[in-house]
ROKE-936999 format. One record per residue (C-alpha): residue in one letter; x, y, z. Coordinates in steps of 0.02 Angstrom, whole numbers, padded with zeros to 5 digits, always signed. Example, Ala and Ser with C-alpha at 12.3 -4.5 7.8 and 13.67 -1.06 7.14 Angstrom:
% residues 2
A+00615-00225+00390/S+00684-00053+00357/
This chain:
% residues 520
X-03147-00198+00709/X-03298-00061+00704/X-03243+00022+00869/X-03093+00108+00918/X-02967+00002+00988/X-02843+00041+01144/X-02727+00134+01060/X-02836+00241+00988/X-02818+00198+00799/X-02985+00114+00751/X-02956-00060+00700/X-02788-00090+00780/X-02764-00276+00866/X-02688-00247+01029/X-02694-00420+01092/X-02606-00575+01166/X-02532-00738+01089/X-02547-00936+01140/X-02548-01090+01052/X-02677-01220+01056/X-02514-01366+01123/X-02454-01265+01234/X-02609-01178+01344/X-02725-01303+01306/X-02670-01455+01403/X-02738-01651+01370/X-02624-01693+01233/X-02500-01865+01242/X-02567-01943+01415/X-02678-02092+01406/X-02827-02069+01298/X-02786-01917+01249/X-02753-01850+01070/X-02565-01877+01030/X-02452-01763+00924/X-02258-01785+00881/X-02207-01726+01034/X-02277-01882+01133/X-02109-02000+01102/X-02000-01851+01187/X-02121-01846+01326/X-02139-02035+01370/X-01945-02031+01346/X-01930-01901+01470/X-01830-01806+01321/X-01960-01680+01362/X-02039-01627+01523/X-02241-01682+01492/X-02348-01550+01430/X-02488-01638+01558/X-02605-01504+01607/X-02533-01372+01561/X-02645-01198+01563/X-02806-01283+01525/X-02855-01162+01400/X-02950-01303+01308/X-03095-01289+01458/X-03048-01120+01514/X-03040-01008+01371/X-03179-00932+01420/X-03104-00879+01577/X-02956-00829+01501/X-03043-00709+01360/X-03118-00636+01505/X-02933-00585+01591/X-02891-00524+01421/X-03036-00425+01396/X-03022-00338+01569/X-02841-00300+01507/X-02922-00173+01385/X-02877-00290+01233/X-02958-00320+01074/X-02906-00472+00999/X-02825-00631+01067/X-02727-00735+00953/X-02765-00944+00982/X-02722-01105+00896/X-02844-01232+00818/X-02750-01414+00818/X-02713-01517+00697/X-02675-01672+00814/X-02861-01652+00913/X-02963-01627+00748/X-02902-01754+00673/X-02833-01871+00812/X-02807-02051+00747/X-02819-02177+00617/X-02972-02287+00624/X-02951-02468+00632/X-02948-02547+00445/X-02966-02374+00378/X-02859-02320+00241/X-02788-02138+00218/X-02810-02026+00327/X-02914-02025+00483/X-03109-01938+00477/X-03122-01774+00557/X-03196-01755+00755/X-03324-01651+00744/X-03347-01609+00924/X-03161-01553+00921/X-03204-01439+00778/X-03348-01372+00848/X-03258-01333+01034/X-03141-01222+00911/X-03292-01132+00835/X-03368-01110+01000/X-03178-01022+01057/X-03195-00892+00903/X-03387-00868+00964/X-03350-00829+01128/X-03207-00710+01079/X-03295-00616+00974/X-03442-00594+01089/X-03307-00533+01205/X-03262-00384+01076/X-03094-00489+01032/X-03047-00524+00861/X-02995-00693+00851/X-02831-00731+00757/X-02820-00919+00720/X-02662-01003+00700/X-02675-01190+00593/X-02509-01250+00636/X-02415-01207+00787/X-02263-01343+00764/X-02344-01486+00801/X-02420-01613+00693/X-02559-01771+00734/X-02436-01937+00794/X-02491-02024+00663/X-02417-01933+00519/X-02245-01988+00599/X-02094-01911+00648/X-02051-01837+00493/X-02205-01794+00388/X-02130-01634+00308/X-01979-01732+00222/X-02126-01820+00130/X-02245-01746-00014/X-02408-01796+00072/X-02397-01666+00197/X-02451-01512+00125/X-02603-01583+00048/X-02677-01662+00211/X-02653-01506+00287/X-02757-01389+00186/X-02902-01514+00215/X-02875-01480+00373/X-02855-01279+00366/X-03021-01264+00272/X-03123-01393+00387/X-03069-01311+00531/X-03109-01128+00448/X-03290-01202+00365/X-03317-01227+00564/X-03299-01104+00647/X-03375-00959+00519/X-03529-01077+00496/X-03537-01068+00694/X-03508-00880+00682/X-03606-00840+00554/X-03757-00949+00655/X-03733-00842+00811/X-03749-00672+00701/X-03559-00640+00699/X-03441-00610+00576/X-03334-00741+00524/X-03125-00737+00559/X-03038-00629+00463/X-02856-00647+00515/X-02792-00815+00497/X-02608-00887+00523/X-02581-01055+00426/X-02398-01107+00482/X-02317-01017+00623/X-02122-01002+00619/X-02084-01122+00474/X-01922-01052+00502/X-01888-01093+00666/X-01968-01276+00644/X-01859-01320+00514/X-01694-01240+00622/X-01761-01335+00796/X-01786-01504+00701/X-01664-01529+00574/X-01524-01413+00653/X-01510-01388+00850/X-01626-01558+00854/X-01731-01470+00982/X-01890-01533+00920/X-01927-01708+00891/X-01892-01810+00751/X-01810-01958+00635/X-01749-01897+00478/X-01556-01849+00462/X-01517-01670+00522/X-01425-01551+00371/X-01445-01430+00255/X-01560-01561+00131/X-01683-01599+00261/X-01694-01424+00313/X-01723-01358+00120/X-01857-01492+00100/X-01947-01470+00275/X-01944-01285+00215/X-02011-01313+00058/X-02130-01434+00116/X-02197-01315+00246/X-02217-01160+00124/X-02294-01272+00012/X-02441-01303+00145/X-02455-01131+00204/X-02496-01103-00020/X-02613-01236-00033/X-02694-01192+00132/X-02729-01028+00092/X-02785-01050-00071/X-02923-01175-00011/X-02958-01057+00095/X-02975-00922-00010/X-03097-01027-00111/X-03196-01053+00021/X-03236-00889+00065/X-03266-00851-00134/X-03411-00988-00111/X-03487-00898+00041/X-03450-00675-00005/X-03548-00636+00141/X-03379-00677+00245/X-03277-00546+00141/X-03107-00567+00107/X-02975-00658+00220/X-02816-00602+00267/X-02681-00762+00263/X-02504-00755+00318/X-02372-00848+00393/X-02268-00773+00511/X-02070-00789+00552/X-01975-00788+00700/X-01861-00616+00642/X-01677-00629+00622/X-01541-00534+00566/X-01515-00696+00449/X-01587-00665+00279/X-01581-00836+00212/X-01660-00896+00379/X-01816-00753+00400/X-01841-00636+00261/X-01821-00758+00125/X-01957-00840+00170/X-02095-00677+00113/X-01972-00636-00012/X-01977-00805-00094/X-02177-00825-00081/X-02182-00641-00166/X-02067-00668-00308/X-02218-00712-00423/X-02285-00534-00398/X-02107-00449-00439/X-01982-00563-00572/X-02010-00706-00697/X-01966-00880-00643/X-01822-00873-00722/X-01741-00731-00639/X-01808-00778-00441/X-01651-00841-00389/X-01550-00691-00432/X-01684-00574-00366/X-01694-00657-00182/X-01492-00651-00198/X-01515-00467-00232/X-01638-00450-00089/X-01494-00534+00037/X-01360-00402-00003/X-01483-00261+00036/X-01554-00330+00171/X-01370-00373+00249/X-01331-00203+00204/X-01490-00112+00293/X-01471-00188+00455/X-01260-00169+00463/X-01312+00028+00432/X-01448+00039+00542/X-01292+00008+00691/X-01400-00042+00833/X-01336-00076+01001/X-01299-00234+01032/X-01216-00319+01167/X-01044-00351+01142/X-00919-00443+01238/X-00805-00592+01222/X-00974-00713+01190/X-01040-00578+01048/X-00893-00585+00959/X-00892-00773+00980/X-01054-00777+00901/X-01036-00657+00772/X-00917-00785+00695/X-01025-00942+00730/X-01182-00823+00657/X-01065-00806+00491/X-01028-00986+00486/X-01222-01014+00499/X-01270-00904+00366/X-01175-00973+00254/X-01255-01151+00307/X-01435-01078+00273/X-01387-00994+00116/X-01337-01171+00054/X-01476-01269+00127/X-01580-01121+00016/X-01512-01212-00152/X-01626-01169-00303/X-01660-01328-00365/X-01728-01411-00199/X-01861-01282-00179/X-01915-01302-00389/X-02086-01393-00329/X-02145-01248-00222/X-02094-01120-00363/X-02199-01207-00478/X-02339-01193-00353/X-02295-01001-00350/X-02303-00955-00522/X-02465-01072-00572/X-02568-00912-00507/X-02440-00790-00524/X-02568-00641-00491/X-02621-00718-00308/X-02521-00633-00178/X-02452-00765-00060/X-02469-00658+00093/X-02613-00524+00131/X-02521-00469+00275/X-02324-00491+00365/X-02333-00579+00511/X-02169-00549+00630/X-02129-00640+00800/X-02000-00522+00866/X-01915-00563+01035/X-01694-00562+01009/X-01665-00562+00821/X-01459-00564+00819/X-01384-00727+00802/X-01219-00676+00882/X-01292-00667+01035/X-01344-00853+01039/X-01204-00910+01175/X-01211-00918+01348/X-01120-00989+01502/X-01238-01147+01576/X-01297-01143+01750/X-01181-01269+01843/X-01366-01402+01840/X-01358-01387+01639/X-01177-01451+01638/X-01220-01605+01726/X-01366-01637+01624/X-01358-01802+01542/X-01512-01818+01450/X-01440-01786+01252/X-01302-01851+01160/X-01148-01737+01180/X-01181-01626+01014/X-01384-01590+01071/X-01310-01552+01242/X-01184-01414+01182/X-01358-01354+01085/X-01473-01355+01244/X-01347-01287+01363/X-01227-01166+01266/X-01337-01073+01168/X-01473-00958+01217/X-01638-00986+01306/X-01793-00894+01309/X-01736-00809+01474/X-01565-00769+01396/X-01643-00668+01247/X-01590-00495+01238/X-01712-00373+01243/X-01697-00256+01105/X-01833-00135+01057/X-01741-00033+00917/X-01722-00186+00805/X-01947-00216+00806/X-01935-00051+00707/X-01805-00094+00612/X-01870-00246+00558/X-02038-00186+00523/X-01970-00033+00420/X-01882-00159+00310/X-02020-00265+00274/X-02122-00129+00243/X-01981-00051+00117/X-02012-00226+00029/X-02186-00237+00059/X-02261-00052+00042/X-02467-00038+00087/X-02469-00242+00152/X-02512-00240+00341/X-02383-00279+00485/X-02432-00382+00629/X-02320-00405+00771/X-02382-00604+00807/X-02283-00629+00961/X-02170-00519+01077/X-02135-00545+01237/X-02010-00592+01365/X-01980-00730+01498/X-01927-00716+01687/X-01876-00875+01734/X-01908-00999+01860/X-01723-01026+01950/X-01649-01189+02011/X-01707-01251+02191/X-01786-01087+02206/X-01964-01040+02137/X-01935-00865+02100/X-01935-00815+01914/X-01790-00684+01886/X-01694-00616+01725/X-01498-00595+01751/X-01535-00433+01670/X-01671-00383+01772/X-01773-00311+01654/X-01967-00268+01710/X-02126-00334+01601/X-02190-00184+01607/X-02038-00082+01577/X-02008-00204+01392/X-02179-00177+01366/X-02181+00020+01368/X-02006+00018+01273/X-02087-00114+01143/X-02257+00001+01123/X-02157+00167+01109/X-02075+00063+00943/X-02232+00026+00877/X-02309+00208+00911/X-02180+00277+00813/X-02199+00159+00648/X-02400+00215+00653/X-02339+00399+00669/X-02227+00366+00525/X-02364+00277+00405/X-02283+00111+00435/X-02461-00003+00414/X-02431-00108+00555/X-02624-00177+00612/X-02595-00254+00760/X-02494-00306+00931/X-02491-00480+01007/X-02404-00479+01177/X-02324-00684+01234/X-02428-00719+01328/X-02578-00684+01442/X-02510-00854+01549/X-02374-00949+01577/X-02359-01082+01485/X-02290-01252+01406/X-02114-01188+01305/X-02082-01345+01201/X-02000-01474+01323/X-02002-01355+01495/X-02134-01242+01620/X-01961-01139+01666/X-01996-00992+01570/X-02125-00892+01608/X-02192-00773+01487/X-02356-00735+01570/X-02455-00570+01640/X-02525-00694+01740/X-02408-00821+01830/X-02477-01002+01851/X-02413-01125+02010/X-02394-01275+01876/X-02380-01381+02065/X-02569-01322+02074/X-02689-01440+02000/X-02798-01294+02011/X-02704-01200+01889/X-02749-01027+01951/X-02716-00866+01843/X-02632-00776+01975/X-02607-00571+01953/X-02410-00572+01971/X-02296-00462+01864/X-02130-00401+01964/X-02015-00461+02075/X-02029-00369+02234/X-01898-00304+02329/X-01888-00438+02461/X-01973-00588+02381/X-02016-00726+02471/X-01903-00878+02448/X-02055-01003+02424/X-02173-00985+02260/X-02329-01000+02378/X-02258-00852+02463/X-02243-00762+02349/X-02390-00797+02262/X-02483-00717+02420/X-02368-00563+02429/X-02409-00489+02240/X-02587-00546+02207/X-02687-00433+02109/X-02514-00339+02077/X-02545-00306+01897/X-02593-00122+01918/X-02440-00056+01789/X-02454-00182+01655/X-02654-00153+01650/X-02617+00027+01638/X-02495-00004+01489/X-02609-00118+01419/X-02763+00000+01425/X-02666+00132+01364/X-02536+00065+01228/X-02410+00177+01305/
């Protein structure tokens, strides 16, 4: 960016996060696009996605909130499932391309950038088109079909930019959270699919992903080398951060290990990597919460790393080092993309609400997974572990830029009543102030970290429920109307109806627009 951004730091992002599933809305109903999710949601497995924020006709709207925030750069999804929606009667391979689907997602990074926001596209935000099937990342087809995706959807939008006298994107995410994909569909099952849950299925979803988020970037990097008026783009993938090596870390490690040891010698290296990195975070002591349940999960987080470090055998991910080292002098990543939010698996237990026990919607090993373990609202907000993550990447990864993709935290909506709480009580706006002082002090430091996406600007669709609510602005998903509504923090003496309360806090966003302006 040419003008100083909100914090004061010239090009810095300070922005907000959403995914083209979950805000846009119009996915899995009757003559709409389908994606993987749409068996779950005729099932009722899922809660429909329906509606959801609209962001699909009212992004426009919503870069507009964003932009009166003070922000300069709004992170968004382009969608695999509506630009390339279904297979064509008598056709064989894959389907064609919809163009006007392609050209709605140019028109989003147009309008952003007109609005001063740098648009950050994400390719792949978990979900894939219906007709690849439940399981297309156990398959070697995959990868392929998605990097003619990446670059037709990147051709686009920079021909549309470039046509309206703007530069073309810069920052692109191919895969989001390969890690967490792979853990919520062949592990905890929270996602859908077919294909037996395990350590194998989990190595070669992994690999599979990587593998796409490689080829993707490479076509994309080609295509830029065919048009050097865009410049150079900046391709990542970005993890969900955990105190589990084998199930975060690895993943840049193992993408880098071109760039740092032979072939040979990258299994030993990443195994060298693990003991530091186990060793870095037990020194760094943070607080954590303890308790009975911590201690409890401490042992079940042991017992887990031990099942990623298997599923992580050597041999099941030889096709993607291959891939690696056939252009051993092409960094993988340009830049580290983190999704911080509670990073310590031992404090994945919970008690269920007496509803969740009763709940009789998954087999009995998916119910101790949905109701035992933690949820969004349940994640422990931590702001000493988004520097220490960040300072160990950039140990690793000295001079390559740090984003922080997502952070954010969820109130959520409680049973019978409408009122989003946290047990904890924490404020938005006091996590966002403790989560910006973090990132003030890496820039003071010389930590490169380039930019800040906060989760979200509204609430939103969260994979299966509307309970959590992770927005600056609150949405009545009972509304058809689907208003953006200027609600932060509980009052003292909330009403006990949603409507209510609705009326009692509009335009109450006065703090976190202050923090937001500010970066402080």
């Amino acid at each position: 960016m040419d003008a100083e951004g909100p914090m004061g730091r010239g090009d810095f992002m300070w922005g907000v996060a959403a995914s083209a599933f979950q805000h846009e809305g119009g996915y899995n109903g009757p003559g709409d696009p389908l994606n993987n999710w749409h068996p779950w949601e005729q099932s009722r497995r899922a809660e429909c996605s329906g509606a959801s924020v609209g962001f699909w006709d009212r992004y426009e709207e919503d870069f507009d909130l964003a932009a009166s925030l003070g922000l300069n750069a709004f992170r968004f999804g382009f969608e695999w499932a509506r630009a390339q929606p279904t297979r064509s009667p008598g056709r064989s391979g894959p389907p064609a391309m919809d163009e006007e689907a392609l050209a709605r997602y140019a028109a989003m990074a147009v309008a952003a950038r007109r609005r001063g926001l740098e648009p950050v596209v994400t390719l792949h935000h978990f979900t894939h088109p219906a007709w690849m099937g439940d399981d297309p990342w156990l398959g070697a087809e995959a990868p392929a079909l998605f990097a003619e995706f990446a670059v037709r959807a990147v051709g686009a939008a920079n021909a549309a930019l470039e046509g309206a006298g703007l530069r073309p994107l810069r920052w692109i995410v191919t895969v989001n959270e390969p890690n967490m994909l792979v853990l919520n569909t062949y592990s905890a099952r929270n996602f859908p699919a077919r294909g037996h849950r395990g350590p194998r299925s989990m190595s070669v979803a992994c690999c599979r992903l990587l593998e796409a988020h490689v080829r993707a970037a490479r076509a994309i990097r080609d295509l830029y080398a065919r048009h050097p008026a865009w410049g150079k783009p900046m391709l990542s993938t970005n993890t969900y951060t955990s105190d589990v090596y084998w199930n975060d870390k690895f993943v840049a490690d193992l993408l880098a290990a071109p760039q740092h040891v032979s072939r040979e010698g990258a299994w030993e290296w990443l195994g060298n990597r693990a003991t530091g990195f186990d060793e870095a975070v037990r020194r760094a002591g943070l607080p954590r919460h303890h308790g009975v349940r911590y201690w409890v999960g401490a042992l079940v987080k042991r017992a887990y790393g031990a099942a990623a470090r298997r599923a992580c055998q050597f041999e099941r991910f030889g096709p993607l080092l291959d891939l690696l080292y056939e252009r051993p002098g092409e960094p993988a990543l340009d830049f580290i993309g983190m999704d911080y939010y509670d990073p310590f698996v031992a404090h994945m237990l919970r008690v269920p609400r007496l509803d969740e026990i009763w709940d009789r919607r998954h087999p009995f090993p998916d119910w101790l997974v949905h109701h035992w373990t933690s949820k969004w609202w349940d994640w422990v907000a931590l702001p000493e572990g988004l520097g220490l993550f960040a300072r160990l990447f950039h140990a690793d990864f000295p001079g390559v830029p740090i984003i922080i993709a997502e952070n954010g935290m969820a109130y959520r909506k409680r049973w019978r009543l409408e009122l989003p709480w946290r047990s904890d009580m924490m404020r938005r706006s006091n996590f966002l102030k403790l989560h910006l002082a973090e990132v003030e002090v890496l820039k003071k430091d010389g930590i490169p970290v380039a930019g800040y996406f906060h989760w979200s600007l509204t609430d939103n669709y969260e994979w299966g429920s509307y309970a959590p609510r992770f927005g600056l602005y609150q949405i009545d998903f009972h509304d058809a109307r689907r208003e953006r509504v200027a609600l932060d923090e509980l009052g003292d003496n909330p009403s006990r109806t949603y409507s209510d309360w609705v009326r009692r806090h509009e335009g109450d966003l006065r703090e976190n627009s202050a923090i937001l302006r500010s970066g402080s």
